[in-house]
C-alpha positions as a Markdown table, in Angstrom:
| # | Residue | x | y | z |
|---|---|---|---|---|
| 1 | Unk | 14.2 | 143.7 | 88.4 |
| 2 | Unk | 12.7 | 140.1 | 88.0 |
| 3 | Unk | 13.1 | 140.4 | 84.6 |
| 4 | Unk | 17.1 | 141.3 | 85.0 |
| 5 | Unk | 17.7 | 138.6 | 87.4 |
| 6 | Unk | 15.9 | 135.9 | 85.2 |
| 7 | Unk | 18.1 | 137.0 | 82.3 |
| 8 | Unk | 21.3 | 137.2 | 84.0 |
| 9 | Unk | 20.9 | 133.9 | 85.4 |
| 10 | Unk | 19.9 | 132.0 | 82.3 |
| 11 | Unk | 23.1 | 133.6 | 80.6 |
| 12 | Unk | 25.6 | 132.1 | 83.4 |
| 13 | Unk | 23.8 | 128.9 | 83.5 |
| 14 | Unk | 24.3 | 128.6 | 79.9 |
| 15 | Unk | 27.4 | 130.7 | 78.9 |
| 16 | Unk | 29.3 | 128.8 | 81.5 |
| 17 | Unk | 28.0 | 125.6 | 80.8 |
| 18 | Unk | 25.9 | 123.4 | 78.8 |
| 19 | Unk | 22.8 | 122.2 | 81.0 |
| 20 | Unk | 23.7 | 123.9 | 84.0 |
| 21 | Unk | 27.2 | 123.3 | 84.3 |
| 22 | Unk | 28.4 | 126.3 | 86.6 |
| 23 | Unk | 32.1 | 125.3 | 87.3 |
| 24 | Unk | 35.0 | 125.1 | 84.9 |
| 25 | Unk | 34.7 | 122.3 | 82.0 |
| 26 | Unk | 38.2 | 120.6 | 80.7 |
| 27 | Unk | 38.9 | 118.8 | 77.6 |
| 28 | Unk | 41.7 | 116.6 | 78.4 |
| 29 | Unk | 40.3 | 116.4 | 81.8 |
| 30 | Unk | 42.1 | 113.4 | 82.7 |
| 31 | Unk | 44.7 | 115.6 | 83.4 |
| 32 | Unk | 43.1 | 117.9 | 85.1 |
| 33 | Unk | 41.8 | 114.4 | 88.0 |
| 34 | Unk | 43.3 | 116.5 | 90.9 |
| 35 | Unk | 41.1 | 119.7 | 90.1 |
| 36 | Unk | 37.7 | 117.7 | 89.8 |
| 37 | Unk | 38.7 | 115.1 | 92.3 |
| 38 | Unk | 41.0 | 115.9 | 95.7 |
| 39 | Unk | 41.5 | 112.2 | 96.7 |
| 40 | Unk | 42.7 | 111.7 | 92.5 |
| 41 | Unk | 46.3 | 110.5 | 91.8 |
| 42 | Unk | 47.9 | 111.9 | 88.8 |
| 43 | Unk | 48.5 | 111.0 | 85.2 |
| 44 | Unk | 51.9 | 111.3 | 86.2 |
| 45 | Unk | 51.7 | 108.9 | 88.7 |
| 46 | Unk | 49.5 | 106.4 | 87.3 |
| 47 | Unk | 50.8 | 106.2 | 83.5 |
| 48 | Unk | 54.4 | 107.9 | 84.0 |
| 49 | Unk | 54.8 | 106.4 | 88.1 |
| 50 | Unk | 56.3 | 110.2 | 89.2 |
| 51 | Unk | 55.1 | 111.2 | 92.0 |
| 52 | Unk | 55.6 | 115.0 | 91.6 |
| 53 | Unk | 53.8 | 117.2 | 88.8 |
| 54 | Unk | 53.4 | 120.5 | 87.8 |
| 55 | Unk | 50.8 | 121.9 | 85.1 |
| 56 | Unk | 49.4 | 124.8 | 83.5 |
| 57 | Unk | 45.9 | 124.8 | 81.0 |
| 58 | Unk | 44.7 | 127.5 | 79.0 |
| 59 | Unk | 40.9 | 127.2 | 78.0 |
| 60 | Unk | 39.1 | 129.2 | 75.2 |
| 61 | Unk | 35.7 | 127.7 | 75.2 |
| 62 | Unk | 33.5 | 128.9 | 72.0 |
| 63 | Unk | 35.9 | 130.9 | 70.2 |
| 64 | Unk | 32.7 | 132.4 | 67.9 |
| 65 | Unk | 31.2 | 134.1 | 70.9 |
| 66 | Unk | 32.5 | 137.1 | 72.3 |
| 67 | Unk | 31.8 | 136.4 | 76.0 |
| 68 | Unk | 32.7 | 132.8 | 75.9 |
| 69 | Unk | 34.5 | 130.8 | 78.8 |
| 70 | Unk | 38.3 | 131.8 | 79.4 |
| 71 | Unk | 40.1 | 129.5 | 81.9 |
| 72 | Unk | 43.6 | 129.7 | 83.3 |
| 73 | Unk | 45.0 | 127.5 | 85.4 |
| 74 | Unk | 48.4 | 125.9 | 87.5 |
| 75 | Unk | 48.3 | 123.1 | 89.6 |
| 76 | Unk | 50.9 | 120.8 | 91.8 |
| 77 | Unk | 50.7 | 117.5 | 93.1 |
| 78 | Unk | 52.8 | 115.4 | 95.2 |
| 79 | Unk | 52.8 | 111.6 | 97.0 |
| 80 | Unk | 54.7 | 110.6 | 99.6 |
| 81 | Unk | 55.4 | 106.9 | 98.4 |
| 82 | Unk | 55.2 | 105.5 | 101.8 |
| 83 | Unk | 53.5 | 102.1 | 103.5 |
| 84 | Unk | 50.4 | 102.5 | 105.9 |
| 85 | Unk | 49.1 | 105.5 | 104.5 |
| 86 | Unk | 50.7 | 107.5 | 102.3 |
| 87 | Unk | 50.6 | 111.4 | 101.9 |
| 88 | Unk | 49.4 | 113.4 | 99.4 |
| 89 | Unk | 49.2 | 117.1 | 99.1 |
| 90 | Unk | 48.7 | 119.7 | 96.5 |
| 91 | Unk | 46.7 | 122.9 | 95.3 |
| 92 | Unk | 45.9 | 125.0 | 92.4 |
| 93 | Unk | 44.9 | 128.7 | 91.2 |
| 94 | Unk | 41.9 | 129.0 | 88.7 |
| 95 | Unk | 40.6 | 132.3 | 87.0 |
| 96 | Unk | 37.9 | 131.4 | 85.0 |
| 97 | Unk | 35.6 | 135.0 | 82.9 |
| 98 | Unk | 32.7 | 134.5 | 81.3 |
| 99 | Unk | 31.3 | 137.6 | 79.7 |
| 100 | Unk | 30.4 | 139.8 | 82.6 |
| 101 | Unk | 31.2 | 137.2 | 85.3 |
| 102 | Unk | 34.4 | 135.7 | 86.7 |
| 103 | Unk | 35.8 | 134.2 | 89.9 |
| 104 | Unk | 39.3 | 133.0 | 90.7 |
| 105 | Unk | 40.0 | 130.7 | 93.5 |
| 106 | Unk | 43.0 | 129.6 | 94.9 |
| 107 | Unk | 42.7 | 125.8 | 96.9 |
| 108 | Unk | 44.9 | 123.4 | 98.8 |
| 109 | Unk | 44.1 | 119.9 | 98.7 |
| 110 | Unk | 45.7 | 117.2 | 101.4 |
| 111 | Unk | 44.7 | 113.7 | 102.0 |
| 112 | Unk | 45.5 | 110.2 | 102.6 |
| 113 | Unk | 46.3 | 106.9 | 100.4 |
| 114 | Unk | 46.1 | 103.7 | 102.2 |
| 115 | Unk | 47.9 | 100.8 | 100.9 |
| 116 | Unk | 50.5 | 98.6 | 102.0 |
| 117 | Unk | 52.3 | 99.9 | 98.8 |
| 118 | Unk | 50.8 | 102.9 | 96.4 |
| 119 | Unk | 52.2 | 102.2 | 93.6 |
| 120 | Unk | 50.4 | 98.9 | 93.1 |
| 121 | Unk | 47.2 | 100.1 | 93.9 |
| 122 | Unk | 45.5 | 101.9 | 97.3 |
| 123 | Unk | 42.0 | 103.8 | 98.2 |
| 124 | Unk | 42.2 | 107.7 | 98.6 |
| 125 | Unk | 40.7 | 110.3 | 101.0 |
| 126 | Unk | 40.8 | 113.6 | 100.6 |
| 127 | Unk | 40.2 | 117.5 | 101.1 |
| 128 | Unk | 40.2 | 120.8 | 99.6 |
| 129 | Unk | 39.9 | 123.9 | 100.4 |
| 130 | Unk | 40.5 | 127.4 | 99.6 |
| 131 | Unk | 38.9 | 130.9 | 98.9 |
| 132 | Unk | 37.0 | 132.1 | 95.7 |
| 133 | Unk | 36.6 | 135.7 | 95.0 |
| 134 | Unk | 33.4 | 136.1 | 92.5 |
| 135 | Unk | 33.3 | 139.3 | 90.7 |
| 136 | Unk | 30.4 | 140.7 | 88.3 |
| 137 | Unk | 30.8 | 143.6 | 85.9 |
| 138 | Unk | 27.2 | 145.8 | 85.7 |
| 139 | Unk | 28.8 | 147.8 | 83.1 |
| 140 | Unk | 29.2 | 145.0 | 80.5 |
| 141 | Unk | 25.2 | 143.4 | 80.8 |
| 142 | Unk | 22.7 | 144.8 | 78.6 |
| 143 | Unk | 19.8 | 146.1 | 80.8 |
| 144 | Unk | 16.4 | 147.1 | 79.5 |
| 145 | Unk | 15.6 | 149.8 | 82.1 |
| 146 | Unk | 18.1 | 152.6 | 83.2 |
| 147 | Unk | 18.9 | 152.9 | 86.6 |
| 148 | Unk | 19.0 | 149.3 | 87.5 |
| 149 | Unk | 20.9 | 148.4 | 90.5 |
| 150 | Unk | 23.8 | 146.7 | 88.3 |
| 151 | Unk | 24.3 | 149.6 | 85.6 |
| 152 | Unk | 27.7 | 151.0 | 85.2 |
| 153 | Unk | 28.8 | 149.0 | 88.5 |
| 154 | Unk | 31.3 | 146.4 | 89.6 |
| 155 | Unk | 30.9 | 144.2 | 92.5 |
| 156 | Unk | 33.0 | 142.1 | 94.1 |
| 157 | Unk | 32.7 | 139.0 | 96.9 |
| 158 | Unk | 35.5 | 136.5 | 98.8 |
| 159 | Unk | 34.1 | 133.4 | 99.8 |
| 160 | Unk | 35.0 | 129.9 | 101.2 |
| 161 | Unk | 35.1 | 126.6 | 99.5 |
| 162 | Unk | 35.6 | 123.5 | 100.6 |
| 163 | Unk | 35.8 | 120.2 | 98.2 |
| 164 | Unk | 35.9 | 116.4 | 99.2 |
| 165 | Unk | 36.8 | 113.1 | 97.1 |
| 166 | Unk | 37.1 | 109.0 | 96.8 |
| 167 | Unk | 39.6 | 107.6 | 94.7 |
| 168 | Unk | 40.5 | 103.9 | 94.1 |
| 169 | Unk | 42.8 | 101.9 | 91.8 |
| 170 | Unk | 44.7 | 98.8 | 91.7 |
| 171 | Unk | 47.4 | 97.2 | 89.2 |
| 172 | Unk | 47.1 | 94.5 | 88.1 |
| 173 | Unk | 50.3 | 93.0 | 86.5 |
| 174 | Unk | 51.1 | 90.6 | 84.0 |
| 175 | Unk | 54.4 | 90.7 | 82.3 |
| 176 | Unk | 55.6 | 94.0 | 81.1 |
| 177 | Unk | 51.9 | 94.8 | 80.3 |
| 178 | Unk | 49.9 | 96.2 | 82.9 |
| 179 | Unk | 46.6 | 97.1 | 83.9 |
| 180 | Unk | 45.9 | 100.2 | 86.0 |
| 181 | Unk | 42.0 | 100.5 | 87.1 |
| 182 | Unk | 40.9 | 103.4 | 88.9 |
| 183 | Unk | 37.6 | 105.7 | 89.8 |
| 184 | Unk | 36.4 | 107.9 | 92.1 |
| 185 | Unk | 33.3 | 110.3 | 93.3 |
| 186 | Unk | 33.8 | 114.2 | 94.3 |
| 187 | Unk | 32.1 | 116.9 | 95.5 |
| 188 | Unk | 34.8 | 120.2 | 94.2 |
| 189 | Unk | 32.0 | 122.6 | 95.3 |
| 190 | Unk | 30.5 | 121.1 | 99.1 |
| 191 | Unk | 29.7 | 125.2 | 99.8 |
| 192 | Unk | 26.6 | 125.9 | 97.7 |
| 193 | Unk | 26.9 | 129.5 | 97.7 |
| 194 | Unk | 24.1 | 132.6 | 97.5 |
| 195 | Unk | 25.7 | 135.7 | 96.2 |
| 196 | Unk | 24.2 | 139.0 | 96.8 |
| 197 | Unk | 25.3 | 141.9 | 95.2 |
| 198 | Unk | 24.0 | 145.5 | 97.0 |
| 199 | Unk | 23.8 | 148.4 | 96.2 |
| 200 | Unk | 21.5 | 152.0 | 97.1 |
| 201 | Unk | 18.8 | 151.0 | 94.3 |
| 202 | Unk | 17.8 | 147.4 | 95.6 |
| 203 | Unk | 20.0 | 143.5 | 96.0 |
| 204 | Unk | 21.0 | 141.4 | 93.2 |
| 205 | Unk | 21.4 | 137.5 | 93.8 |
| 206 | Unk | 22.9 | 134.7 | 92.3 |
| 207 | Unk | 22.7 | 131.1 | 93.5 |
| 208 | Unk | 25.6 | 128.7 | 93.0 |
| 209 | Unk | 25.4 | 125.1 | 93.1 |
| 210 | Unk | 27.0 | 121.7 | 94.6 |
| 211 | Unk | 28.3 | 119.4 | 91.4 |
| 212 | Unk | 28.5 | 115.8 | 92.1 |
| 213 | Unk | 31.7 | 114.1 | 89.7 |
| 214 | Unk | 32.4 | 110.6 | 89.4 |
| 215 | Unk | 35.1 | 109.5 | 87.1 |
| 216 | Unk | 36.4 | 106.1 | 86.0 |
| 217 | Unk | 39.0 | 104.3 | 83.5 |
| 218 | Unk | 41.8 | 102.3 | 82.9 |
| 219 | Unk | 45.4 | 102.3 | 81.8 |
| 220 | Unk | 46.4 | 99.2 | 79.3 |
| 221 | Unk | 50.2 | 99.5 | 78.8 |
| 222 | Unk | 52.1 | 97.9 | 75.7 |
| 223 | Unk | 55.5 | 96.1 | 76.2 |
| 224 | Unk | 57.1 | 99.1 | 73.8 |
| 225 | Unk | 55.9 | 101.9 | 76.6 |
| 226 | Unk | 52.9 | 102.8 | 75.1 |
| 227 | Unk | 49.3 | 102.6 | 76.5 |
| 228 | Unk | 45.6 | 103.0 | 75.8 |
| 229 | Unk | 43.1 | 104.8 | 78.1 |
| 230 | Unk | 39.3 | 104.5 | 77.8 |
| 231 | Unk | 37.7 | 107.0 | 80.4 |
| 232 | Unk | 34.5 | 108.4 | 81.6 |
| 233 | Unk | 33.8 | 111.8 | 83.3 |
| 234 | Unk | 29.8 | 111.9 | 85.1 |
| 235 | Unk | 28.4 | 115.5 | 86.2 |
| 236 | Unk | 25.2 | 115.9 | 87.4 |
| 237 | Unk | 24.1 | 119.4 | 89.3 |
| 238 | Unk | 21.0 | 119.3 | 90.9 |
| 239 | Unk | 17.4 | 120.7 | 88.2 |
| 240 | Unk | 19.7 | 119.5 | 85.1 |
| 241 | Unk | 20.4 | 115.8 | 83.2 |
| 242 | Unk | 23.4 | 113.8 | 83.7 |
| 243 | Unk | 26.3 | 115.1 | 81.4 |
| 244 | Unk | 28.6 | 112.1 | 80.7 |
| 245 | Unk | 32.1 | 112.7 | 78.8 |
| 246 | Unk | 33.7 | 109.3 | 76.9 |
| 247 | Unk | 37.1 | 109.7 | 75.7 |
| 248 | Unk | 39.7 | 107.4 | 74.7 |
| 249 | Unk | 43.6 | 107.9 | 74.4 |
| 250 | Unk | 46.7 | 106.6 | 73.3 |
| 251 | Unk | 50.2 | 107.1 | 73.5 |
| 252 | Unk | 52.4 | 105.8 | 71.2 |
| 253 | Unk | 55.6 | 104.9 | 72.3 |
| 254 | Unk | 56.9 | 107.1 | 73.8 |
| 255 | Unk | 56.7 | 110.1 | 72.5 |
| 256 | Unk | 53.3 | 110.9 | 70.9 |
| 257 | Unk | 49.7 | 110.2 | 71.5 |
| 258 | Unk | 46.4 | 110.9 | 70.1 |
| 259 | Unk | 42.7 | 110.8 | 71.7 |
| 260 | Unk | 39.0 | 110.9 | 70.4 |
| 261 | Unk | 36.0 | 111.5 | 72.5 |
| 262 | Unk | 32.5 | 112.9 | 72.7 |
| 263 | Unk | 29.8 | 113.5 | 75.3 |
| 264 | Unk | 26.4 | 113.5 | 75.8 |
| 265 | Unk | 26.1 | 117.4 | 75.4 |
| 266 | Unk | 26.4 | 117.0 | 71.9 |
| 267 | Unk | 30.1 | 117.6 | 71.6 |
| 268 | Unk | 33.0 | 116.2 | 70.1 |
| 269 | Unk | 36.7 | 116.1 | 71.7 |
| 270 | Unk | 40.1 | 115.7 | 69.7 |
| 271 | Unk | 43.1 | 115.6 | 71.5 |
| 272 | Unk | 46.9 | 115.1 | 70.6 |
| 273 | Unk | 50.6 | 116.1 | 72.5 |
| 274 | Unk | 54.0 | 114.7 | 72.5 |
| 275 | Unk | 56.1 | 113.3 | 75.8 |
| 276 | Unk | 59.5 | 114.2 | 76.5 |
| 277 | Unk | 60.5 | 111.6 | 78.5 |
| 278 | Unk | 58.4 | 108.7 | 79.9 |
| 279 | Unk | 58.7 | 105.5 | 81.7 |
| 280 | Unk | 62.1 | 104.4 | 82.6 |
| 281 | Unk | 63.0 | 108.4 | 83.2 |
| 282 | Unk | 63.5 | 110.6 | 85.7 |
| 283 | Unk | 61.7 | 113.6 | 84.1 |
| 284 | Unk | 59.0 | 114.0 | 82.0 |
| 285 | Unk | 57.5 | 116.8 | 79.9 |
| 286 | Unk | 54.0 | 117.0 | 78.1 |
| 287 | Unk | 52.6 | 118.8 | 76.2 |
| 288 | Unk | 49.0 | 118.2 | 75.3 |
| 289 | Unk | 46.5 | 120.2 | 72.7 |
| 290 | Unk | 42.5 | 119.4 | 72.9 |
| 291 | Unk | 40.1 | 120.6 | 70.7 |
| 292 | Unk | 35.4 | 120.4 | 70.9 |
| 293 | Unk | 32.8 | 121.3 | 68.9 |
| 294 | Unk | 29.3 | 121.2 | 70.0 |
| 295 | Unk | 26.4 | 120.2 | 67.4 |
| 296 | Unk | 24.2 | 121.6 | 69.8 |
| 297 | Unk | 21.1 | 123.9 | 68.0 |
| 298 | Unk | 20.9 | 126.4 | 71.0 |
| 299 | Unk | 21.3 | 130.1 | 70.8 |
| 300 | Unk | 23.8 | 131.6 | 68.5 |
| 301 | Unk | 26.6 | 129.7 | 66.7 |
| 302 | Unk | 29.5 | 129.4 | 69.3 |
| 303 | Unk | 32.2 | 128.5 | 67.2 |
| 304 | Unk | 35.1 | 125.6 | 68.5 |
| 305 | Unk | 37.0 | 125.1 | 71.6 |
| 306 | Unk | 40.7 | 124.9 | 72.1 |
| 307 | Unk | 43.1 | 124.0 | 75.1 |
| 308 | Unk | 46.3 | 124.1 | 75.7 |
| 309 | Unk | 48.0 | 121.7 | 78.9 |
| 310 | Unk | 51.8 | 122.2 | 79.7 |
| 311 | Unk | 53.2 | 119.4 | 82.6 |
| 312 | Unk | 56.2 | 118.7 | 84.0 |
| 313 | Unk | 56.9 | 115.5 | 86.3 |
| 314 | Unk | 59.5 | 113.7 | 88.1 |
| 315 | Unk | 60.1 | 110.8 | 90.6 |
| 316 | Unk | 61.2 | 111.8 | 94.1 |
């Protein structure tokens, strides 16, 4: 049984994740700020100033490996454009399957931006929280003894989460040519969690850990619309190295942008989409493509990574 739950670990440490990563991983993650961060403000709101937004991903990580990563996702975000301290509120639905494992969890985030005016900049508090139901198939892992506690069975568990974040930006103005600067530190997972799976013939467990984000960058707008936007993405989870993302975007007015990145995981990211809409309208649709491939020499070849991000904004 030691042997089972050594290998079954090892393959969700790594299948999920490179170096430990347990939680979902994003390409364009920059649109994804809410998900990783509670207390984030939109790419809607900082690069588009809309301060509602809807959005759907599709993730399919390693294409080359039959039980890679698959993540689906929707997510909605709004600010209350106030004085004092301004409201914000959202949530989002995630089902993420890797090979034998999955989980899907459904969260509500609400928090706090304090500013005498949010659009020019403001510090953000915030919370989320929700339920995750974690499910492991027993039929689909490869087990070197019969009659192993996890053959030919499916288990099932529902537990809390709970999520904090810090956010801060500030405009800074000059002209028709802005600066936006903004960052923030999360904790998406504050719950670490010990599953145990039980059955007749003995307990199975697996341990879940906290991941510590912090994310930072900068909008650099053009008099035509347009704008560049250097980023960084820091996770660390406790027993593994720092993985650091760097990525850098731009939108070509108005309608088109292109990004390049790479991370310390030995990855590359592409990115690209088109904008209908933009600044100076009331609505705005994107849709956004990114695309990895990891050089790392690890275990079998895993083939690329595609994603797909559909968003929809508008002021109110």
């Amino acid at each position: 049984m030691n042997r089972l739950r050594l290998f079954v670990l090892a393959s969700l440490l790594v299948i999920t994740g490179v170096k430990a990563q347990q939680l979902s991983l994003f390409t364009q993650y920059r649109e994804q700020a809410e998900v990783l961060n509670p207390a984030a403000l939109s790419t809607a709101y900082l690069a588009y100033e809309q301060n509602v937004s809807f959005q759907a991903a599709y993730r399919k990580q390693w294409v080359d490996l039959k039980s890679g990563p698959v993540t689906q996702m929707i997510s909605g975000s709004y600010l209350y454009d106030g004085s004092g301290v301004s409201l914000m509120a959202g949530g989002h639905l995630i089902n993420d399957v890797t090979g034998p494992t999955a989980f899907t969890g459904l969260y509500g985030r609400l928090g706090g931006v304090i500013s005498g005016d949010p659009y020019f900049g403001g510090i953000a508090l915030a919370i989320s929280g929700g339920a995750v139901q974690y499910r492991l198939k027993g039929s689909e892992i490869r087990l070197r003894e019969s009659g192993d506690i996890l053959e030919n069975k499916s288990y099932s568990q529902l537990y809390p989460d709970v999520g904090v974040g810090l956010y801060a930006y500030q405009r800074i103005t000059a002209g028709r040519e802005d600066v936006v600067i903004y960052g923030g530190i999360s904790v998406p997972q504050i719950i670490g969690l010990d599953l145990s799976f039980k059955s007749e013939n003995g307990t199975f467990d697996i341990k879940r850990t906290q991941h510590y984000y912090a994310m930072f960058g900068l909008y650099k707008f053009f008099s035509n619309d347009g704008f560049i936007e250097p980023s960084v993405w820091f996770k660390y989870t406790p027993g593994a190295p720092v993985n650091i993302d760097l990525n850098l975007k731009l939108q070509l007015a108005p309608n088109f942008y292109v990004g390049a990145g790479g991370s310390t995981a030995k990855a590359i990211h592409l990115e690209t989409g088109f904008v209908l809409g933009g600044l100076g309208y009331d609505n705005t649709f994107r849709v956004g493509y990114g695309f990895d491939y990891s050089f790392t020499s690890f275990g079998p070849y895993t083939g690329a990574t595609h994603e797909i991000n559909l968003s929809y904004s508008f002021e109110r």
